[in-house]
C-alpha positions as CSV (number, residue, x, y, z in Angstrom):
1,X,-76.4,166.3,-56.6
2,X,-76.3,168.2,-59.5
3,X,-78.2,167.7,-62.7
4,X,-76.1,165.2,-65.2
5,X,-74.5,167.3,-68.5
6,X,-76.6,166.6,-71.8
7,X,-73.0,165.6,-73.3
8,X,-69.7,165.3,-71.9
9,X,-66.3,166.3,-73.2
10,X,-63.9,163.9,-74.8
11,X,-60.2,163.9,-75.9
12,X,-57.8,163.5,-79.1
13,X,-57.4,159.8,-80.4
14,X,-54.4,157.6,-80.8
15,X,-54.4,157.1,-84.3
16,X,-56.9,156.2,-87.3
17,X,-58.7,153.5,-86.6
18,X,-58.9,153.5,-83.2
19,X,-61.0,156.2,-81.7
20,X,-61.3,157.3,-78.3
21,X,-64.9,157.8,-77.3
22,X,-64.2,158.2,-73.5
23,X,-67.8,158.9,-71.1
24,X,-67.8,159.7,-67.9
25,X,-71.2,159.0,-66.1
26,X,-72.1,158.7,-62.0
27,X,-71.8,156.0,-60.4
28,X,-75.1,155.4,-58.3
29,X,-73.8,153.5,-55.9
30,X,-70.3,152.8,-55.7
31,X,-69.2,149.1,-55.1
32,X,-66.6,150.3,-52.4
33,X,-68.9,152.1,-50.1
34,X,-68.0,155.0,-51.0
35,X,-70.5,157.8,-51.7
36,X,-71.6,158.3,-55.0
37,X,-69.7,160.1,-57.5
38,X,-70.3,163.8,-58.4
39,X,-71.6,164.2,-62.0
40,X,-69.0,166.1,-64.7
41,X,-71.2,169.2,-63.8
42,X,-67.8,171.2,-62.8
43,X,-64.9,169.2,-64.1
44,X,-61.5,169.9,-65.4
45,X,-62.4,166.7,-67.1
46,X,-60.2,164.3,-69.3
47,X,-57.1,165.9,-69.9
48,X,-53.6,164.7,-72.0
49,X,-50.2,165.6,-70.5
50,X,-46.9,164.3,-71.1
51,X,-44.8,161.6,-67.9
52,X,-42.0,159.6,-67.6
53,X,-42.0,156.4,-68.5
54,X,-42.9,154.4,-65.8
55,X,-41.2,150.9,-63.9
56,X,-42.0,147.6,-65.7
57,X,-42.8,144.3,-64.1
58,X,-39.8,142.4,-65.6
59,X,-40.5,139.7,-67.7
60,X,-43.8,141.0,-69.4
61,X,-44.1,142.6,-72.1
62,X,-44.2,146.1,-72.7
63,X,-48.0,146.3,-73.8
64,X,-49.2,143.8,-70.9
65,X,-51.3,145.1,-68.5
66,X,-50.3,143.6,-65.5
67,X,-46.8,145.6,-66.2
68,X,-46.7,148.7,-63.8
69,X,-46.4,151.1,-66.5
70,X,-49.9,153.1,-66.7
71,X,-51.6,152.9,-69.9
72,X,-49.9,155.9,-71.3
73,X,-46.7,156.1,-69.6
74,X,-45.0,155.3,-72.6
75,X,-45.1,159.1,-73.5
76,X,-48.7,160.4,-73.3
77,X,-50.1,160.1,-69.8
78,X,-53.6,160.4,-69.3
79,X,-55.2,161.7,-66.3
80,X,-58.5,162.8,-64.6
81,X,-59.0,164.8,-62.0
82,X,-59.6,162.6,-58.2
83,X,-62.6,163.8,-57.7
84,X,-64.3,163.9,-60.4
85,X,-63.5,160.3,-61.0
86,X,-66.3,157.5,-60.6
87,X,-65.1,154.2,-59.4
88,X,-62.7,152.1,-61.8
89,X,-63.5,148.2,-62.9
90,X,-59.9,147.7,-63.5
91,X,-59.1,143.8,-64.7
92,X,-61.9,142.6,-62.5
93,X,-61.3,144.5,-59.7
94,X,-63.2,147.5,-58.4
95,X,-61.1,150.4,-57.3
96,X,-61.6,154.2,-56.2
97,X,-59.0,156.4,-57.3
98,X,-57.9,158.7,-54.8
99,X,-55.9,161.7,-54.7
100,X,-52.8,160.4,-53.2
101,X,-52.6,157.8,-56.5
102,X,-51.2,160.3,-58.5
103,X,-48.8,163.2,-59.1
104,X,-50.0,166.6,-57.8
105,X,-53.4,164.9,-56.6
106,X,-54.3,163.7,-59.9
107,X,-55.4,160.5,-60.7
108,X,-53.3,157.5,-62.8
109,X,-55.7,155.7,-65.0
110,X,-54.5,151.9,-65.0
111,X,-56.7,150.0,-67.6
112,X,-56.4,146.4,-69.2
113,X,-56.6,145.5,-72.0
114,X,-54.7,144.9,-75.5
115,X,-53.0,146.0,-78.3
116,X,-50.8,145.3,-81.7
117,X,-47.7,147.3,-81.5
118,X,-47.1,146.3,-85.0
119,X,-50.3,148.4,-86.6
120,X,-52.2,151.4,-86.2
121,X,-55.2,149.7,-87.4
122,X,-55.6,146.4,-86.0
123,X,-56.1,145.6,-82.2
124,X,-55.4,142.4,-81.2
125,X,-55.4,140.4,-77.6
126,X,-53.3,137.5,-76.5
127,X,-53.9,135.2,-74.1
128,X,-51.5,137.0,-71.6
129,X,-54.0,139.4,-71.5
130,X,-57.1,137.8,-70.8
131,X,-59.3,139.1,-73.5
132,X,-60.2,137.5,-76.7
133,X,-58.9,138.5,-80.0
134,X,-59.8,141.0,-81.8
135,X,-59.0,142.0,-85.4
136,X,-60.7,145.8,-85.3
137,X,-60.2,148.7,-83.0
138,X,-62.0,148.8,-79.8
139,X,-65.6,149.7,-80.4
140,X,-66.8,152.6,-79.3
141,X,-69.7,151.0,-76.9
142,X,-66.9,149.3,-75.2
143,X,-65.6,152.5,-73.7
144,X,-62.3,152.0,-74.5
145,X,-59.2,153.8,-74.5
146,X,-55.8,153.9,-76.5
147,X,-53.5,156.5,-75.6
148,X,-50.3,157.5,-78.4
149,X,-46.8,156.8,-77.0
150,X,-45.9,160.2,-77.5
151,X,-48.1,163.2,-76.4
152,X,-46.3,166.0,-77.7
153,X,-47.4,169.3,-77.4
154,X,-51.4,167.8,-76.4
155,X,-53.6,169.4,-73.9
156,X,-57.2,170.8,-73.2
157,X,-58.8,173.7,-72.0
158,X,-62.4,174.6,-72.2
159,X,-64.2,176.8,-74.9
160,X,-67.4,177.0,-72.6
161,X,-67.2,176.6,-68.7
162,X,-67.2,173.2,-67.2
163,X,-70.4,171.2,-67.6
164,X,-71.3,172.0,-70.9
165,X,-69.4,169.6,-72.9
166,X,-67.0,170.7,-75.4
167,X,-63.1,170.8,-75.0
168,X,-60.7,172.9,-76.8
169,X,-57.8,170.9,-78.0
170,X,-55.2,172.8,-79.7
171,X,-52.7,170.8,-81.1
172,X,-49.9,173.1,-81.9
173,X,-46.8,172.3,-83.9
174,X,-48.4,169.8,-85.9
175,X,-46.1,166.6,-84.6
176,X,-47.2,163.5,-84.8
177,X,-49.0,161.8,-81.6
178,X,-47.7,158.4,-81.9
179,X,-45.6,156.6,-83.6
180,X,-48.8,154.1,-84.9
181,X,-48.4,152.0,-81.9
182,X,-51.0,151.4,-79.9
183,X,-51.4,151.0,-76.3
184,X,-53.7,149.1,-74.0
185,X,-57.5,149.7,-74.4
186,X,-59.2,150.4,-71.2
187,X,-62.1,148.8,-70.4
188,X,-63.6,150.9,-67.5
189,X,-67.0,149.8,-65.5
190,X,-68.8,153.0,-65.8
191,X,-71.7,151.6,-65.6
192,X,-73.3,154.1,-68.4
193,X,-77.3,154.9,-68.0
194,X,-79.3,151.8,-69.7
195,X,-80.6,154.0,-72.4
196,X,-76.5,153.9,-73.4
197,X,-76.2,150.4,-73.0
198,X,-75.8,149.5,-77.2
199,X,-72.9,147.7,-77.9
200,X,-72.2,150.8,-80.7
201,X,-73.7,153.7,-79.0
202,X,-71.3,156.1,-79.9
203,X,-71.6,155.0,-83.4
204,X,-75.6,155.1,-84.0
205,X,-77.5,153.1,-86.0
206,X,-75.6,151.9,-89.5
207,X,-77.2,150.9,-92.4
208,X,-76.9,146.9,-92.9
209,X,-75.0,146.3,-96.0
210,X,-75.8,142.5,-96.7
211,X,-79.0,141.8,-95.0
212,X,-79.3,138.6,-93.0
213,X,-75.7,139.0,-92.1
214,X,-74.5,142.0,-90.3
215,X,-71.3,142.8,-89.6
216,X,-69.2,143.1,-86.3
217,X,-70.2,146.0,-83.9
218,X,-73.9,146.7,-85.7
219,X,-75.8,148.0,-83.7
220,X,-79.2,146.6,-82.6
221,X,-81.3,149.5,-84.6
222,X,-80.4,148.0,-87.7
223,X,-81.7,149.3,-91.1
224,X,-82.2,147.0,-94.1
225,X,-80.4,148.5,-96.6
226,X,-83.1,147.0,-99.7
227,X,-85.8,149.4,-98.0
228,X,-84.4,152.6,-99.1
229,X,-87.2,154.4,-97.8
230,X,-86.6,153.9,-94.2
231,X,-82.7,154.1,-95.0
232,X,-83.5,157.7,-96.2
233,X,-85.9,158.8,-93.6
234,X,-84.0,157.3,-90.4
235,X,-80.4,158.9,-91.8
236,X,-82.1,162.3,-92.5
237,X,-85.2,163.3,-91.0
238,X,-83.0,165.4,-88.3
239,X,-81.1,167.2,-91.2
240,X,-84.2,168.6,-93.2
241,X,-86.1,169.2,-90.3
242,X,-83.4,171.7,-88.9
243,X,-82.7,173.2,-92.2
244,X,-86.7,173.7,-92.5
245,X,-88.7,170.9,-93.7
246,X,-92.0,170.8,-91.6
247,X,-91.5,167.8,-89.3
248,X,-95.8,166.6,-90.0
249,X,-94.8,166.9,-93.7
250,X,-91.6,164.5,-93.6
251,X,-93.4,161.9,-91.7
252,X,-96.7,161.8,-93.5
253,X,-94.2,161.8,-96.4
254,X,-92.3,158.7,-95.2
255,X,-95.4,156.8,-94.0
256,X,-97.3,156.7,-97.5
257,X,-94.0,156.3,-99.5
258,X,-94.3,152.7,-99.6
259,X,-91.4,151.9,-102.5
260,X,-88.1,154.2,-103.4
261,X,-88.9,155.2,-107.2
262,X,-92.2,157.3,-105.6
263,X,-90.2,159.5,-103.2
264,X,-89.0,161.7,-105.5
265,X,-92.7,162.0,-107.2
266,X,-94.5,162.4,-103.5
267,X,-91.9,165.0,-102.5
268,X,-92.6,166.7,-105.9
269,X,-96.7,166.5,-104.8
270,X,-96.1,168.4,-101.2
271,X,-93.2,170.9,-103.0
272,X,-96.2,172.1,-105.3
273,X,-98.6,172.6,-102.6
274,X,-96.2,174.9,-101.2
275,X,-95.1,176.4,-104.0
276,X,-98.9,176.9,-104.9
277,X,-99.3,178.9,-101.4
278,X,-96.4,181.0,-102.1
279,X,-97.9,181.8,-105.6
280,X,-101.5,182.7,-103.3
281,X,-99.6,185.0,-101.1
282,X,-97.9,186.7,-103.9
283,X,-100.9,187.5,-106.1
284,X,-102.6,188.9,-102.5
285,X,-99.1,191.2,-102.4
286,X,-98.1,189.1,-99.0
287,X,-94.2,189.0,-99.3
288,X,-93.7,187.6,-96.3
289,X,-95.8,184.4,-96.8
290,X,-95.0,184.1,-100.4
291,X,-91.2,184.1,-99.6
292,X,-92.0,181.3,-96.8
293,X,-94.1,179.2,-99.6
294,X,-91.4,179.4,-102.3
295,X,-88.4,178.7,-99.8
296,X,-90.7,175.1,-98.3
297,X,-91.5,174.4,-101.8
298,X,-87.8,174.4,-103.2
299,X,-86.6,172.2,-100.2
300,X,-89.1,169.9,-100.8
301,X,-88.1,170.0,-104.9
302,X,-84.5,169.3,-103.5
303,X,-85.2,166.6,-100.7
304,X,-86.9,164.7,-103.8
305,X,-83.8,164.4,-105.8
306,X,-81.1,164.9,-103.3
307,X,-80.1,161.2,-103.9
308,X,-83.2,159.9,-105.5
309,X,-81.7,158.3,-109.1
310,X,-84.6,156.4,-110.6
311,X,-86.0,158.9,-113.4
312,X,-83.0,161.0,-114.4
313,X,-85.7,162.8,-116.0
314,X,-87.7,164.2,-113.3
315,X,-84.4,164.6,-111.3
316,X,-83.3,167.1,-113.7
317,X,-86.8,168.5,-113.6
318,X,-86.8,168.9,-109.4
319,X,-83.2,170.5,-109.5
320,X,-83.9,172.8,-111.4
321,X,-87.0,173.7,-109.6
322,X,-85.4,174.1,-106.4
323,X,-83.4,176.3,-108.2
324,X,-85.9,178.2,-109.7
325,X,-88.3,178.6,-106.6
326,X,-85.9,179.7,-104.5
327,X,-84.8,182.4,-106.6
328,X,-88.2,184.0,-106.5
329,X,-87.4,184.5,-102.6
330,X,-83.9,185.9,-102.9
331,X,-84.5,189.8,-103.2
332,X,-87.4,189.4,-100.2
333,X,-84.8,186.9,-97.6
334,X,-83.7,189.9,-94.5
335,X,-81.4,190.7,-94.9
336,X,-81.6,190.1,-99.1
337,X,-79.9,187.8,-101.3
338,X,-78.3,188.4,-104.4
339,X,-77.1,185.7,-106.8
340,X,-73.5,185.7,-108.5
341,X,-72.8,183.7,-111.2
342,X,-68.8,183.5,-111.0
343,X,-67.1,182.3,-114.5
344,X,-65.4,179.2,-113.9
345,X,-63.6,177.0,-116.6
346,X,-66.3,178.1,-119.0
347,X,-69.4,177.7,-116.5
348,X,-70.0,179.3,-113.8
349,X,-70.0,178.7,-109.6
350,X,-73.6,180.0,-108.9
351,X,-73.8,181.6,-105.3
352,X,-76.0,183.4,-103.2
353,X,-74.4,186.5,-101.6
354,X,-76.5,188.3,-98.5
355,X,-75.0,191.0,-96.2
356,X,-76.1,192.3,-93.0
357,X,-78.1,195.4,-93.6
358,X,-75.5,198.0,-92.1
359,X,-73.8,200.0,-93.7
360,X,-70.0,198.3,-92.6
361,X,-68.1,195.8,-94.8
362,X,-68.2,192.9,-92.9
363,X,-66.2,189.9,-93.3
364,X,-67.6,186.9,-95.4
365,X,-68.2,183.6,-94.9
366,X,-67.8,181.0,-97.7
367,X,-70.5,178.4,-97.2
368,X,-69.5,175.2,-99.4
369,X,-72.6,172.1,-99.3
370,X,-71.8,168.8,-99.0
371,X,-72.0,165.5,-101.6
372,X,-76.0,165.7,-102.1
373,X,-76.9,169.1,-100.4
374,X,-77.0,172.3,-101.9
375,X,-76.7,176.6,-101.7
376,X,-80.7,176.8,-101.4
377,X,-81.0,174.0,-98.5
378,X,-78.1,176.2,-96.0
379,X,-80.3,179.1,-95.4
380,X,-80.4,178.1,-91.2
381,X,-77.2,178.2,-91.5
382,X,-76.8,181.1,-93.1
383,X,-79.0,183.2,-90.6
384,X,-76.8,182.0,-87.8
385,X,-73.7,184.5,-89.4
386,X,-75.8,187.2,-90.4
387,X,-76.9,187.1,-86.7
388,X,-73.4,187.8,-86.0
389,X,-72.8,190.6,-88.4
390,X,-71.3,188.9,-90.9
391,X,-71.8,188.4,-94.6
392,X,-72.5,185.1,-96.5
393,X,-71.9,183.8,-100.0
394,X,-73.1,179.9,-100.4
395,X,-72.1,178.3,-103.7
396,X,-72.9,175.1,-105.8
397,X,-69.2,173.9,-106.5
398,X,-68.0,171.6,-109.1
399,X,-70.5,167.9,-108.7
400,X,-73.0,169.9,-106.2
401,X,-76.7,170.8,-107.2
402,X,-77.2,173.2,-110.0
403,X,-73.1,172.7,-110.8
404,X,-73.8,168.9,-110.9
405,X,-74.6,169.0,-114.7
406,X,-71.7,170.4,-115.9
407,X,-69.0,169.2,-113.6
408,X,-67.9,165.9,-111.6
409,X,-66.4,166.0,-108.1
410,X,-63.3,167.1,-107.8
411,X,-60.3,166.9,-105.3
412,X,-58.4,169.8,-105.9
413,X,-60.2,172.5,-104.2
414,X,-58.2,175.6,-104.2
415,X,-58.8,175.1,-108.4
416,X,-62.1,176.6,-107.2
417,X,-61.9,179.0,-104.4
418,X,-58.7,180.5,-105.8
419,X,-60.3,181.7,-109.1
420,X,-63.8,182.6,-106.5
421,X,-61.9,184.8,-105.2
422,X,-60.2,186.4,-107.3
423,X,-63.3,187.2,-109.0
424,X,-64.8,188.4,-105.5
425,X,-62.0,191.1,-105.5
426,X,-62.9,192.2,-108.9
427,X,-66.3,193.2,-107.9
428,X,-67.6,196.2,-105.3
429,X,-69.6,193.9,-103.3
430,X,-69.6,196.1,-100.3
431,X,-67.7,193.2,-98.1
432,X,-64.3,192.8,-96.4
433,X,-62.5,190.3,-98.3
434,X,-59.5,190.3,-96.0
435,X,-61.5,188.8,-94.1
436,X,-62.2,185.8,-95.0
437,X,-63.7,182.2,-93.6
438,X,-64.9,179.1,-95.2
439,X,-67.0,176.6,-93.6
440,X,-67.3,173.1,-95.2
441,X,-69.9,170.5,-94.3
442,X,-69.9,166.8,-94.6
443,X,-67.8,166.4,-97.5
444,X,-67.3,170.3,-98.1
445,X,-64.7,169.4,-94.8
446,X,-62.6,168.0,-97.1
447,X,-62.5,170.8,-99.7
448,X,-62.7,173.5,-97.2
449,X,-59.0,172.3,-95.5
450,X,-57.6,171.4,-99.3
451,X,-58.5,174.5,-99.8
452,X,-57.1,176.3,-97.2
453,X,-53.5,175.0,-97.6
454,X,-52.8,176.5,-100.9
455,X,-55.2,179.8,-100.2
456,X,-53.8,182.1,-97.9
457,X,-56.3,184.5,-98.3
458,X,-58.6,182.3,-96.3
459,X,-58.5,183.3,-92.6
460,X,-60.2,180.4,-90.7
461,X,-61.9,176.8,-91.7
462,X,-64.7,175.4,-89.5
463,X,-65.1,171.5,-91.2
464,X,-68.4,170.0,-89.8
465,X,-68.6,165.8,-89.9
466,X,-66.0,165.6,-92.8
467,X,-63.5,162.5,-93.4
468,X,-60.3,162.0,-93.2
469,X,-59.7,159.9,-96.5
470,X,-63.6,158.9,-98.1
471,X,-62.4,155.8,-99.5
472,X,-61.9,154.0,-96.2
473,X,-65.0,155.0,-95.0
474,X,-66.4,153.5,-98.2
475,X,-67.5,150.1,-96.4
476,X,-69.7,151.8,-93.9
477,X,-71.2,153.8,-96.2
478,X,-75.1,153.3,-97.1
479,X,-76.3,152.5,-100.3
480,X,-78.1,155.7,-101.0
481,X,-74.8,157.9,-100.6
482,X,-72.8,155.4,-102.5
483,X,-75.3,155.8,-105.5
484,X,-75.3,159.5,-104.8
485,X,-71.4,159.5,-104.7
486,X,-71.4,157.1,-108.1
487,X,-73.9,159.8,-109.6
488,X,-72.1,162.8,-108.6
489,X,-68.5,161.3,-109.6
490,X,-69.8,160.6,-112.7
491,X,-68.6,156.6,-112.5
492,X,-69.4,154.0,-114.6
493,X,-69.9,151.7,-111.6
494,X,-69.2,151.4,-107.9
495,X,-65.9,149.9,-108.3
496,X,-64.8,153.2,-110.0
497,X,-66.5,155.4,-107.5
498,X,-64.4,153.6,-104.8
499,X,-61.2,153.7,-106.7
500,X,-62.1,157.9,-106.9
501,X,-63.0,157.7,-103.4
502,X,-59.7,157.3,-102.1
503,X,-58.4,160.4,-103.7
504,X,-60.8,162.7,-101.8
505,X,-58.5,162.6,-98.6
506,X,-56.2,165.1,-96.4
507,X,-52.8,163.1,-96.2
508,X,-50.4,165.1,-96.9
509,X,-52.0,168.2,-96.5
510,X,-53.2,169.6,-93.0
511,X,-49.9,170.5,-92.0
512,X,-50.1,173.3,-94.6
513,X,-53.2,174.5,-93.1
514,X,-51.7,177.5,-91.1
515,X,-55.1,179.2,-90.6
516,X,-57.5,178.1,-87.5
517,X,-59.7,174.8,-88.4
518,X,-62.7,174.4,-86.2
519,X,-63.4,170.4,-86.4
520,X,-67.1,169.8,-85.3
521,X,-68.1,166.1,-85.7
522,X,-70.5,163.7,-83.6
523,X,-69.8,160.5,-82.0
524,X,-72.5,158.7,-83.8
525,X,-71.6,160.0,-86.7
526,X,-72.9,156.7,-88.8
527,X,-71.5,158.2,-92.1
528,X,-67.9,159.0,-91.2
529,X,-66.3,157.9,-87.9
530,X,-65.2,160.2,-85.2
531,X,-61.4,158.4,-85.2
532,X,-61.5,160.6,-88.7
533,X,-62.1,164.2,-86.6
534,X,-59.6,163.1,-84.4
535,X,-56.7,162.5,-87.0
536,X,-57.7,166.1,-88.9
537,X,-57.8,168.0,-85.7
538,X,-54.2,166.1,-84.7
539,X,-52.4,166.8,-88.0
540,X,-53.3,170.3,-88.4
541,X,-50.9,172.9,-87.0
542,X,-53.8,175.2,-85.1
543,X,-57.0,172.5,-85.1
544,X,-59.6,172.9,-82.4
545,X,-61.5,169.8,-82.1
546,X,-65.0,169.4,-80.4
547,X,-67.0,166.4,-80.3
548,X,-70.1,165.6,-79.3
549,X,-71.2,162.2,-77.9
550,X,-74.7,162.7,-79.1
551,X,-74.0,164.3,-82.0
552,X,-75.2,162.0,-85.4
553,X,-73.5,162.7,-89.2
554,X,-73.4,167.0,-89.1
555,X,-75.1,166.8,-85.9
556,X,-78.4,167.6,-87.0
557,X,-80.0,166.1,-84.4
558,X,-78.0,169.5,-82.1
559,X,-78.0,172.0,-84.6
560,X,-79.0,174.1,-81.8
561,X,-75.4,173.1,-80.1
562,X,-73.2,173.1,-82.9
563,X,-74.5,176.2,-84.9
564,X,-73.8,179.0,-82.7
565,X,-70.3,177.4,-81.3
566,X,-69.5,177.7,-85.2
567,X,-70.9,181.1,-85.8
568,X,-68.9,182.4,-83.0
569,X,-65.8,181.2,-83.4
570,X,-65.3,182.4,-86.7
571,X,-66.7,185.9,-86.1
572,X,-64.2,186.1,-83.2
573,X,-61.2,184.7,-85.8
574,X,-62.4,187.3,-88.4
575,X,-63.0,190.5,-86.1
């Protein structure tokens, strides 16, 4: 039997707040005698397509699962292919699907389970139904399913061939999936691997807000939210590793950072032993090593302050370090890095431009940071477009890093990269700025799309791990972002932040986003949920959405999956 896929492909949601984080694992042994199941090493996998409505058992109602409409035969109906299909626990029951259960030899899921067709939001069972109530979507370690009534215009085919995981899902048209009514959640015996056997898998470790009392669908890796220090270090140790923090510095870090207020102070002390081996290297006329000692040294200044808040003073101090220590490496990077300073409502949008060393003018990427990153911390991802021939130019927006003095968040986003750009044009920077792409990360996946719908000069989006609408995320939120987000907002207090929160959204505007959008998110993603992915990639007219099922907030913890997938999708958008 053939080796079991590190991840497996999943499909669009039903709408927010229910998210469908469908797995498909082998069945060892099969309670029906039957042999075991083949992995999803060669499947057509999960797959939406539209049916008839189906018969129902009169006298029950619509939603009940003991009708003898299918799941989604209200519109959408979902299907997997026979044999590829491990056994189905079905209301109790064990059951093999077979190919002569459904149309053209594919299968008909039948699930139980519940559902309130008066919200969108809210799940609830009766006692028709057999399961208890619930006042929240299904959780994702329940492997549930809700499938929209209608299922216009929805299908998959792969970006990569069958067994590696990721589904292509255009959506086109932009029409709404469902009419927020949602349809019985299925819960299927899978029987998942006991390393998967969390009640929030999918979800990953969350950050306990009130200690002593967690709330509903925690999962058992539970941080306490009044030790900041493990808050930090077990939410992102995978992102400053992959974007070039030595691994044995983070954790000797971590393990003699005993209380929050020294972590910006002990990340200072291993910056300047760095920076003091780049300075060595330099006097000696080593480039090379110098430019590796200044570049460890400034993402150690910035992993010190990224959202460390007690001594405004030294914050100030360790930004503008970062700042100043990288520069030192920008004319010795390969290919080099130049920095523009673009005049923007009386400032400036600092960037770092670097082109591929041919002669060609290549298309440019726009690389736009998150809520507490910043231009000198994206270098990985930088290298993975120059790779690809193509030029980058990462900026420090309006809130972000070096920009964060002079300017609070801000919503409107095409009041920035209209004005970038315009300046770009202005200037013979040797690039091809008719070809252009943007890619957004974490909260830059909001800006990039806002963008994006008012700037036509943007050719394709990629939006890694961004929300849908930040405010209702707020809740699930750790304390560290929430004091970053209250920093960077420039709020009084956290009952302002909130309230500004709920203005950093997409309604209203993905269905003016004409260009491609990659969506990339994980499916424990602790920060913002995947149900959010799922709604952008819906709503937008020509959205690809892939999703990994071990893939944490920006997928760090994969970078090696989800960087090249970006890279090459936009080079083949832009050629």
């Amino acid at each position: 039997m053939e080796a079991e896929p590190d991840h497996v492909c999943r499909s669009l949601r039903a709408e927010r707040g229910a998210s469908l984080q469908d797995r498909v694992w082998p069945d060892r042994e099969c309670d029906n005698g039957r042999p075991p199941v083949a992995r999803l090493a060669q499947p057509d996998a999960v797959r939406l397509s539209r049916g008839p409505p189906g018969p129902r058992r009169p006298g029950l109602p619509r939603h009940h699962p003991n009708g003898d409409r299918p799941v989604a035969r209200a519109g959408g109906q979902a299907h997997l292919q026979a044999d590829q299909l491990p056994t189905l626990r079905a209301g109790g029951r064990t059951r093999a699907l077979g190919r002569g259960q459904g149309r053209r030899g594919v299968a008909t899921i039948r699930a139980t389970g519940a559902a309130d067709d008066e919200s969108f939001g809210a799940h609830r069972a009766g006692p028709a139904c057999r399961q208890p109530a619930r006042s929240r979507a299904p959780q994702p370690g329940q492997l549930a399913r809700v499938v929209p009534r209608r299922c216009q215009h929805a299908g998959a085919e792969w970006l990569v061939p069958p067994g590696r995981g990721l589904v292509h899902l255009p959506h086109a048209g932009g029409r709404a999936l469902s009419n927020r009514r949602l349809h019985p959640s299925g819960r299927f015996g899978l029987r998942p691997p006991r390393s998967e056997l969390r009640r929030d898998s999918a979800r990953g470790p969350r950050v306990q807000s009130r200690p002593g009392n967690p709330s509903k669908g925690d999962s058992e890796v539970t941080v306490e939210a009044s030790n900041r220090v493990q808050v930090a270090a077990h939410h992102w140790r995978a992102r400053f590793v992959a974007n070039g923090i030595d691994v044995n510095d983070f954790d000797a870090t971590v393990a003699t950072t005993t209380e929050w207020k020294d972590w910006g102070p002990n990340w200072q002390a291993v910056g300047e032993v760095h920076e003091a081996l780049g300075r060595a290297a330099e006097e000696h006329g080593r480039t090379v090593s110098a430019t590796a000692g200044y570049q460890r040294a400034a993402w150690c200044y910035h992993l010190g302050k990224f959202l460390w808040f007690e001594d405004l003073t030294r914050y100030g101090q360790l930004r503008d370090r970062a700042v100043s220590v990288y520069r030192k490496t920008l004319p010795h990077l390969d290919p080099p890095a130049e920095r523009l300073e673009i005049p923007f409502e009386g400032r400036i949008i600092p960037g770092h431009l670097r082109r591929p060393r041919d002669a060609r003018r290549r298309p440019l990427i726009l690389i736009v940071p998150g809520l507490d990153s910043s231009k000198e911390e994206l270098f990985a991802i930088e290298e993975e477009f120059l790779r690809r021939g193509l030029a980058t130019l990462t900026i420090d927006g309006p809130g972000q890093s070096e920009n964060s003095v002079h300017f609070p968040i801000r919503v409107n986003w095409e009041s920035v990269i209209t004005p970038l750009i315009d300046d770009l044009q202005r200037r013979d920077l040797d690039v091809d700025l008719t070809k252009i792409g943007l890619m957004g990360i974490s909260m830059g996946a909001i800006y990039g799309p806002r963008a994006a719908a008012y700037e036509r000069r943007l050719r394709a989006v990629v939006g890694l791990s961004g929300p849908y609408n930040l405010g209702e995320c707020w809740d699930n939120i750790n304390p560290l972002t929430k004091g970053g987000y209250i920093f960077y907002t420039k709020s009084r207090d956290e009952a302002e932040a909130r309230r500004k929160a709920y203005t950093l959204n997409l309604e209203g505007i993905l269905d003016k986003v004409t260009q491609p959008l990659l969506v990339i998110h994980g499916a424990r993603d602790g920060l913002f949920p995947p149900a959010d992915a799922e709604r952008i990639a819906r709503e937008a007219p020509h959205a690809t959405l892939v999703m990994y099922p071990d893939g944490t907030h920006v997928c760090n913890n994969i970078a090696y999956k989800y960087r090249p997938l970006m890279a090459d999708w936009l080079r083949e958008r832009l050629a």
